[in-house]
C-alpha positions as CSV (number, residue, x, y, z in Angstrom):
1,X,117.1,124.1,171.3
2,X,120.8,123.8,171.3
3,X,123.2,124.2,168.2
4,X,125.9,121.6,168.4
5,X,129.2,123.1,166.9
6,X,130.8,119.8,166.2
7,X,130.2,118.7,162.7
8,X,130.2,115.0,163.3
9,X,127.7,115.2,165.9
10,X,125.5,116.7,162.9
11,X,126.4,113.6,161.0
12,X,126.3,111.3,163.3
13,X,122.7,112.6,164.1
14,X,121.6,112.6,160.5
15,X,122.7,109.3,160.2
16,X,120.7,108.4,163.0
17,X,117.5,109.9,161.3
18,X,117.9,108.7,158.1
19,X,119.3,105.1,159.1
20,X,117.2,104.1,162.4
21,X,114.7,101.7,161.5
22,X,117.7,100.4,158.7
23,X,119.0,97.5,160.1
24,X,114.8,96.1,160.3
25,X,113.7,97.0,157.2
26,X,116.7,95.5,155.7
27,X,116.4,92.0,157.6
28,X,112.6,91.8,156.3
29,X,113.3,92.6,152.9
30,X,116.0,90.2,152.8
31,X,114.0,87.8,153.8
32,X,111.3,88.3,151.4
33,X,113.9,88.0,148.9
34,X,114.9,84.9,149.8
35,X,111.6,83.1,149.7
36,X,110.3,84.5,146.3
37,X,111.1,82.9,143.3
38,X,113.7,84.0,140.6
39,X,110.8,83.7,137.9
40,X,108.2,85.9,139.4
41,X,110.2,89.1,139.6
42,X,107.4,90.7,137.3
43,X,105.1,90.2,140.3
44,X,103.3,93.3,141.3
45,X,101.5,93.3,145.4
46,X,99.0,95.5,143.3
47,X,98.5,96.8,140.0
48,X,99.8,100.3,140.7
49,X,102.6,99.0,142.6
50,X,106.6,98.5,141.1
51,X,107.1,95.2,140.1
52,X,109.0,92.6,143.1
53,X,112.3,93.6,141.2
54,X,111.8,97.4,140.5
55,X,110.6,97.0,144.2
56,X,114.3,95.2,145.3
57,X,116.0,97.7,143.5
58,X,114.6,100.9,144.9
59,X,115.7,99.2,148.6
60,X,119.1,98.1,147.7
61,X,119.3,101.7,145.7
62,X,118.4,103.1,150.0
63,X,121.9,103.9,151.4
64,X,123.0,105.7,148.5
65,X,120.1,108.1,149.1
66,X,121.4,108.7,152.3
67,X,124.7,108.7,151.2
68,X,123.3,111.3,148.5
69,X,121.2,113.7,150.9
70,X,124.9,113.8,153.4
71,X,127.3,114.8,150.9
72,X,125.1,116.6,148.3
73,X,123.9,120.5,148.7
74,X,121.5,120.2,146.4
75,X,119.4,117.5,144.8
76,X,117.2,117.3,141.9
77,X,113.8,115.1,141.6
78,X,113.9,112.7,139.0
């Protein structure tokens, strides 16, 4: 295993592992979000599931995790 000593190949590679699937998963959800109605944002897939709008939050709310786990040094749960 190699240790690359250029900093923005790290990025660049982190990036890449948290983003990869991004561009998909962002496309679906959009779509979903297009074809469900304003008034059923209390809707829940199952009981012990987020709500349709706590779920659109937590996605839009995605990138800044990244964002958050790249330029952080330490994190706390909550």
């Amino acid at each position: 295993m190699s240790v690359s000593t250029n900093p923005s190949n790290d990025t660049t590679s982190m990036l890449d592992m948290l983003y990869s699937d991004f561009e998909a998963e962002h496309a679906a959800t959009r779509r979903l979000l297009e074809r469900f109605p304003d008034s059923r944002h209390d809707w829940r897939p199952h009981e012990h599931s987020r709500t349709l709008a706590e779920l659109a939050t937590h996605v839009a709310d995605i990138p800044n995790r990244g964002v958050a786990i790249l330029t952080t040094n330490e994190m706390q749960a909550g």
